[in-house]
C-alpha positions as CSV (number, residue, x, y, z in Angstrom):
1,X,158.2,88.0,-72.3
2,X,159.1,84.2,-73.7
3,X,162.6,83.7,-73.2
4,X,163.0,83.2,-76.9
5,X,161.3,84.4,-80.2
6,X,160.6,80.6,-81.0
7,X,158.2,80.8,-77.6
8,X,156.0,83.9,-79.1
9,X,152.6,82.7,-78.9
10,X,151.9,83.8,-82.6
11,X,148.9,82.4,-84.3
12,X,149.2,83.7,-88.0
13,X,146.7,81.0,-89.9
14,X,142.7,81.1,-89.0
15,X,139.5,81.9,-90.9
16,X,136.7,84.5,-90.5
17,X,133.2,84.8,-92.1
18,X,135.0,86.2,-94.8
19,X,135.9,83.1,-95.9
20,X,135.4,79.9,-94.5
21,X,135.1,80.6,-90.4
22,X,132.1,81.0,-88.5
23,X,133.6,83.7,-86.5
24,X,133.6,87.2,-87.3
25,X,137.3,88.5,-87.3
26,X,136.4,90.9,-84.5
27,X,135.3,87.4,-81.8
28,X,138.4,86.2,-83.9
29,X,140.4,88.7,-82.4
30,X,138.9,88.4,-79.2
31,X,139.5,84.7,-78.8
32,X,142.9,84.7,-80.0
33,X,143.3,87.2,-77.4
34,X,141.7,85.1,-74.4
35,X,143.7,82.3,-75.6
36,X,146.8,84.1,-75.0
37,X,148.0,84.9,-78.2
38,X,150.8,87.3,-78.8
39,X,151.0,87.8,-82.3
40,X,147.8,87.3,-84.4
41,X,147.0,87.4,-88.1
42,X,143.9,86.5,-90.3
43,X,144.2,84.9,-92.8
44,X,141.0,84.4,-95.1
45,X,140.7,82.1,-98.2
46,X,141.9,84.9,-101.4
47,X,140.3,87.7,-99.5
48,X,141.4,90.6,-97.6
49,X,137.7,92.2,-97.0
50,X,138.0,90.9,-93.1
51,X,141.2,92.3,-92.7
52,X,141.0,95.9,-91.2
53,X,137.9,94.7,-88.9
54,X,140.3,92.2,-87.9
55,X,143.2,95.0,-87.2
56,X,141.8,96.9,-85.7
57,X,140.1,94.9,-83.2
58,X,143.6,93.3,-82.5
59,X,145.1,96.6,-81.6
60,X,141.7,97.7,-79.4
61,X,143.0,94.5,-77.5
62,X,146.4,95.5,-77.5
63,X,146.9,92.4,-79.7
64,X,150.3,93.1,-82.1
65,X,148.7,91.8,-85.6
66,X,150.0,91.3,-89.4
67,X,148.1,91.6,-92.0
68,X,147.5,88.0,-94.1
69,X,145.3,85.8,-96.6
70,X,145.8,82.2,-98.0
71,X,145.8,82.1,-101.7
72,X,144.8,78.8,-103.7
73,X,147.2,77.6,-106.2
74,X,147.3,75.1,-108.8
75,X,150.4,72.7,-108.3
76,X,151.0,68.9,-109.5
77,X,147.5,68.4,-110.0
78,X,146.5,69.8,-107.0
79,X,145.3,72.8,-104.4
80,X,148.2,74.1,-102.6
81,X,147.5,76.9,-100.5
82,X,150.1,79.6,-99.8
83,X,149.8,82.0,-96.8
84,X,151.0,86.1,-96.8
85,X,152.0,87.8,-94.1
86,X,152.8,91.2,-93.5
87,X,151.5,92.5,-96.4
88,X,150.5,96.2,-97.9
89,X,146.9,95.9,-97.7
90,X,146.2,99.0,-100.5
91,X,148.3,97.5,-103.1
92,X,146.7,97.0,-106.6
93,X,148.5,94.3,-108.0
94,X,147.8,91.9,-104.9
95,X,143.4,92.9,-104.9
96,X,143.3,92.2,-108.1
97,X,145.3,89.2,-108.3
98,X,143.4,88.1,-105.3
99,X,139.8,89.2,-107.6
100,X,140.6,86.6,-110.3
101,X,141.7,84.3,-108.2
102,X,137.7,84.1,-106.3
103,X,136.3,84.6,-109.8
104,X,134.9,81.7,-111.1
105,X,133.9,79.9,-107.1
106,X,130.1,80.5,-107.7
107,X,130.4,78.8,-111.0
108,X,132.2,75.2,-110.0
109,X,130.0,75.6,-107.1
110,X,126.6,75.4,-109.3
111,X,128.3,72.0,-111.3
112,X,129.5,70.5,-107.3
113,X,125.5,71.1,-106.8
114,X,124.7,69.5,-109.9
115,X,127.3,66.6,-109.4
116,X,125.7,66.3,-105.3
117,X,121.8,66.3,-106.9
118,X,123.1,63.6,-109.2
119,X,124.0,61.4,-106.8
120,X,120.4,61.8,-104.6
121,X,121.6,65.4,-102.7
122,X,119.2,68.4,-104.1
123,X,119.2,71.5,-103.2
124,X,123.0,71.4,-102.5
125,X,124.3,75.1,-103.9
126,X,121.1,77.2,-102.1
127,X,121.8,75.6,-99.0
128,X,125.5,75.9,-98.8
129,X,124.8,79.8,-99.7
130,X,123.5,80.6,-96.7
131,X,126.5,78.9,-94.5
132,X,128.8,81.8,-97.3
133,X,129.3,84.8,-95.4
134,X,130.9,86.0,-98.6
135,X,128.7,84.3,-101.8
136,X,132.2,85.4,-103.9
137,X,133.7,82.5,-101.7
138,X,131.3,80.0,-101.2
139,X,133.7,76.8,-100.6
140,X,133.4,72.8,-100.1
141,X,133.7,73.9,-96.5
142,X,129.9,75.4,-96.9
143,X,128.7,72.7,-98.8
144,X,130.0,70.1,-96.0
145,X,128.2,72.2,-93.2
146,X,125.2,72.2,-95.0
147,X,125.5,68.2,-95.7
148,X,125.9,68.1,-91.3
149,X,122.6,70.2,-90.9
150,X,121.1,68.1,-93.7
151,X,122.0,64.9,-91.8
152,X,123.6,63.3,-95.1
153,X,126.7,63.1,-93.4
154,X,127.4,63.1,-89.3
155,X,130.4,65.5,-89.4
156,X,132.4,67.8,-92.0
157,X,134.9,64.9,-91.5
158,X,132.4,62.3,-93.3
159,X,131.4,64.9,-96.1
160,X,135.2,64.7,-97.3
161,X,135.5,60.9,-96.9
162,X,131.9,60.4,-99.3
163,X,132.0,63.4,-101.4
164,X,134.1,66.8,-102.8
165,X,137.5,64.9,-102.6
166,X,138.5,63.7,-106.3
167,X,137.4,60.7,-107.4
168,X,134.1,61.4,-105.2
169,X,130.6,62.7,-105.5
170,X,130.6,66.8,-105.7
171,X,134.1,67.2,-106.7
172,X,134.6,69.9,-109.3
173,X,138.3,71.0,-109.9
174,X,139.4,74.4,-110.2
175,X,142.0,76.7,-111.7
176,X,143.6,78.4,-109.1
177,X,146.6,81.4,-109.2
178,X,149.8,79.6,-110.6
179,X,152.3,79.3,-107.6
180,X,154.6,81.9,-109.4
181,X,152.0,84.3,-109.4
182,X,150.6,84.1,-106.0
183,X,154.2,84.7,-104.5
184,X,155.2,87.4,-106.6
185,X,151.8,89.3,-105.4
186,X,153.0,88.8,-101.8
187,X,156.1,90.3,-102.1
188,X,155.2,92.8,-104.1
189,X,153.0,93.9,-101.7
190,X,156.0,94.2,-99.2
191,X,154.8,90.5,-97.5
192,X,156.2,87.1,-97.0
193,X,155.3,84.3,-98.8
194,X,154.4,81.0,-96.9
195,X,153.9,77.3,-97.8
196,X,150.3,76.7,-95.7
197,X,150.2,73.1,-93.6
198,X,152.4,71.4,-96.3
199,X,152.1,67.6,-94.3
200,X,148.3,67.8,-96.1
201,X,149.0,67.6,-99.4
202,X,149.1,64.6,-101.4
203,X,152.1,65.1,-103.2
204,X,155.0,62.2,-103.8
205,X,158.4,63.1,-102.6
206,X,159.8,64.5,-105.8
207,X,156.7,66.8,-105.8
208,X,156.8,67.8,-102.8
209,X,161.1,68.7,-103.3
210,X,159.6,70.0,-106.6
211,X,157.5,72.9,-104.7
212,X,159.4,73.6,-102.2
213,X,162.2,74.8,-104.5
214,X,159.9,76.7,-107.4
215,X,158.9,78.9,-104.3
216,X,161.6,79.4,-103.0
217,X,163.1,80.3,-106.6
218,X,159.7,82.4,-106.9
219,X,160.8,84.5,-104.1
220,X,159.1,82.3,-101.2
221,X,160.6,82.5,-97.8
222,X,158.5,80.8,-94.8
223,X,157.1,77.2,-94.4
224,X,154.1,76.7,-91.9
225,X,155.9,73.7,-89.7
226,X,153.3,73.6,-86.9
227,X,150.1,74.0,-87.7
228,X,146.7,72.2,-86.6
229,X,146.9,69.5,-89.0
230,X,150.5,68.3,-88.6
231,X,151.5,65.7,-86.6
232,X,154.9,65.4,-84.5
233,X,156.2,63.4,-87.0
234,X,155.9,66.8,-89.1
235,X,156.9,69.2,-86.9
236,X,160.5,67.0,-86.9
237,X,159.9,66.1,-91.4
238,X,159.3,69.7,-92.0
239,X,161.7,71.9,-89.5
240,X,164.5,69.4,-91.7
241,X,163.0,71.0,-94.7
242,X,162.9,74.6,-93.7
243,X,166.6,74.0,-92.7
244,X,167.5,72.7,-95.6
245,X,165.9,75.6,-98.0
246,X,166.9,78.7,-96.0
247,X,163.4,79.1,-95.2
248,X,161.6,81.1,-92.4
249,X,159.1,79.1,-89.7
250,X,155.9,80.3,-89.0
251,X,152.7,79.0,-86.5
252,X,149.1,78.9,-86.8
253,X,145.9,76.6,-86.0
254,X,144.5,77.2,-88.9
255,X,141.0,77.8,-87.0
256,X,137.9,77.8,-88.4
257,X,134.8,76.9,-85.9
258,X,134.9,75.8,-82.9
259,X,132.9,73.1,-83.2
260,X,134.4,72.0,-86.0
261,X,138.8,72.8,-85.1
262,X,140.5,70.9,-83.9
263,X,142.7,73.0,-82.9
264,X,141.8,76.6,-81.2
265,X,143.9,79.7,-81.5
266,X,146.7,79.8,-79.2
267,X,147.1,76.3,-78.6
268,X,149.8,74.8,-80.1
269,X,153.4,73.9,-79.5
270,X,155.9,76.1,-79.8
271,X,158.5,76.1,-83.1
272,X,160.7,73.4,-83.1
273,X,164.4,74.8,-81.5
274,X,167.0,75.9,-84.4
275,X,164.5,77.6,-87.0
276,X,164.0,81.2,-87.4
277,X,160.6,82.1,-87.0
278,X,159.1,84.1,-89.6
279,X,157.9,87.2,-87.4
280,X,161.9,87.6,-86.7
281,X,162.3,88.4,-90.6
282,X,158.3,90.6,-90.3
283,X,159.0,92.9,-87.2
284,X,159.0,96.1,-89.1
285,X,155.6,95.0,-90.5
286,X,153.8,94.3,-87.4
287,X,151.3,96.6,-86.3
288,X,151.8,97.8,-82.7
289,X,149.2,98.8,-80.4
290,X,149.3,102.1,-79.6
């Protein structure tokens, strides 16, 4: 047993097939699980479809597991992504909330292939297609692995220095759930609301103090601190900032690929001492194994 909660070796952000991954959330499961992960959730891009091949494969492996998803939203311009945790998978308000919030993917995707073609890349949309497990959620992630296998770019890194950022080749904005919305669906559904990887966003200080307290005044409680794309520099900026708005800590790689993460499951530092980790608050929503 860790001799504190903040030692749990909970990984509560990754990707499946679902979404984005290119793992299937049952060798998700199992390589959280080798990795020595305690506490495990999935958490696909505005989908739950992965999410009961994911639990139960958890609890085969005597793997404790919540249930979770990462839902785009609109904010300052931007795509800020907020995780759930510990939600009531059946509940209406959150599938359907989660439906519009996919609708409209294929569409932006056909103009990013039409924006790609225009500057010399054809072909773009069909071959990012077959990289989308799910075509509802075909994603700049599958466009950028299909740039790789094209040899346009050299890595997924390249794709989002040359094209699908703003200002670049590819990019097509996109109306996502409003933040209000995508936090009330969370808690409605009995979950937590969670501000994903919050050192990746773009956002000047008064934006960023400007989101962090509309969620919390949305009913937002948890703030990703370390995760695979923060620094140590974040873990210290953002454990101030979970102090300072009563907010809950939580822990995940955010994994997608292995050969493209880097960061696997399992492997990161433990929360920062003084916070409250957010699976403290979520105990009575864990599933147990049997």
């Amino acid at each position: 047993m860790p001799q504190s909660p903040l030692q749990l070796n909970a990984d509560l952000h990754c990707h499946s097939t679902v979404s984005d991954g290119t793992l299937h959330p049952q060798a998700l499961a199992a390589r959280a699980k080798a990795n020595g992960v305690e506490l495990w959730a999935l958490t696909d891009h505005d989908e739950v479809g992965g999410q009961r091949r994911a639990l139960e494969a958890a609890l085969d492996l005597s793997l404790p597991y919540l249930t979770g998803v990462e839902i785009s939203v609109s904010f300052a311009g931007i795509t800020v992504h907020i995780v759930g945790l510990g939600f009531d998978l059946d509940n209406a308000a959150l599938q359907a909330g989660l439906a519009a919030t996919r609708g409209g993917r294929r569409q932006r995707a056909m103009e990013m292939s039409d924006a790609l073609a225009a500057a010399g890349i054809r072909g773009a949309f069909e071959g990012a297609l077959k990289y989308a497990g799910n075509p509802e959620l075909i994603s700049r992630t599958h466009f950028a692995r299909h740039l790789v296998e094209t040899r346009a770019c050299s890595d997924t890194q390249e794709v989002f220095r040359r094209f699908l950022v703003q200002g670049k080749p590819g990019y097509v904005p996109h109306r996502w759930a409003t933040l209000r919305d995508a936090v009330h669906w969370i808690v409605a559904a009995g979950g937590m609301a969670v501000i994903a990887h919050p050192g990746r966003y773009k956002l000047t200080a008064n934006e960023e103090y400007a989101l962090f307290s509309e969620f919390k005044a949305h009913g937002g409680q948890g703030v990703e601190v370390v995760t695979g794309s923060h620094h140590a520099s974040d873990f210290v900026k953002y454990t101030d900032m979970a102090l300072e708005f009563g907010l809950y800590a939580s822990r995940g790689a955010d994994f997608h690929s292995p050969e493209e993460s880097h960061v696997d499951l399992g492997t990161l530092p433990d929360l920062p001492a003084k916070l409250t980790p957010v699976w403290e608050a979520l105990q009575h929503r864990v599933h147990q194994p049997a």
